[in-house]
C-alpha positions as semicolon CSV with decimal commas, in nm:
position;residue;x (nm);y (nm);z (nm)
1;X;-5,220;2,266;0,655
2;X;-5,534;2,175;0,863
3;X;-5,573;1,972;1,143
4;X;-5,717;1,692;0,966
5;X;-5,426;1,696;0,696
6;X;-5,141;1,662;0,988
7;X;-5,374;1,361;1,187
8;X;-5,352;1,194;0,813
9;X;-4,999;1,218;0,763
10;X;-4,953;1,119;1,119
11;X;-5,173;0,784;1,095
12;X;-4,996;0,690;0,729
13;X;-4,657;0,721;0,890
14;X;-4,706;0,574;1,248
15;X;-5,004;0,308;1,183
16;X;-4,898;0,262;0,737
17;X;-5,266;0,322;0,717
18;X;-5,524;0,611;0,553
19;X;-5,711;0,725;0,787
20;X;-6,031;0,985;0,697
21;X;-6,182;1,113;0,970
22;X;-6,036;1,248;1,339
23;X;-6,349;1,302;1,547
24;X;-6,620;1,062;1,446
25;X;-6,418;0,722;1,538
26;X;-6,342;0,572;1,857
27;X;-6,019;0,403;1,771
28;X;-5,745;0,452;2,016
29;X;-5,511;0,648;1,829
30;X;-5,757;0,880;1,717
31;X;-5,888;0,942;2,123
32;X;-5,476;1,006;2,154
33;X;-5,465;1,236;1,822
34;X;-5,762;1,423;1,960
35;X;-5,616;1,471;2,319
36;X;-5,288;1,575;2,204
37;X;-5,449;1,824;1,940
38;X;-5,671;1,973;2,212
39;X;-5,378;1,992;2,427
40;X;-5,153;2,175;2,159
41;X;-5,455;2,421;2,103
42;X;-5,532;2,498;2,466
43;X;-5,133;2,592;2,436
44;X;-5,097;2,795;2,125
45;X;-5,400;3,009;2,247
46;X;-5,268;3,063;2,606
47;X;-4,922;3,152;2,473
48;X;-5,021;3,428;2,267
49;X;-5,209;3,737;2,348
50;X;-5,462;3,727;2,033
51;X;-5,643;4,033;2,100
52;X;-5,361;4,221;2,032
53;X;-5,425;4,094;1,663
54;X;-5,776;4,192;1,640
55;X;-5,840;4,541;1,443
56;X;-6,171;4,708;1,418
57;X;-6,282;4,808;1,097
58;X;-6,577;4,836;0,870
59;X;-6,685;4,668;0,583
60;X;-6,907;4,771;0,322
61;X;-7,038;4,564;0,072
62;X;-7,298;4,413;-0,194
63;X;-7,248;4,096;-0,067
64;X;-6,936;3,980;-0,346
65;X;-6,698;3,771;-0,214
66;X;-6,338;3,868;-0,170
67;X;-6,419;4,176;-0,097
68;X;-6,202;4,250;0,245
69;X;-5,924;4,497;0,300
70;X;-5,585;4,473;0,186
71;X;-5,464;4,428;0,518
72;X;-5,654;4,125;0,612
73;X;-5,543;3,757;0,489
74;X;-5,629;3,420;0,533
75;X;-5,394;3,135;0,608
């Protein structure tokens, strides 16, 4: 689930209203989503050490995609 996906669940439940975009309006409660999102980030990455999740390795390819280790996903 991105960002975006949470603010639009968030504005159909609190406001009853679609709402597309998160950082290209100036309504109020998307200043208030974005400060509280920026907040939550600031957070997440202080509360965890995320170099200890960084692993060198090398990657060879012929420019396919999917082409990355086993080890590595995506979420």
């Amino acid at each position: 689930m991105s960002v975006l996906d949470c603010f639009k669940q968030a504005s159909r439940r609190l406001l009853a209203q679609d709402q597309n975009s998160l950082f290209t309006g100036s309504d109020p409660f998307q200043l208030k989503m974005q400060a509280i999102i920026t907040e939550a980030a600031l957070d997440i990455a202080q509360q965890h050490d995320w170099m200890a999740l960084t692993k060198q390795c090398t990657l060879t390819t012929d420019g396919s995609p999917g082409l990355l280790p086993v080890s590595w996903t995506r979420r």
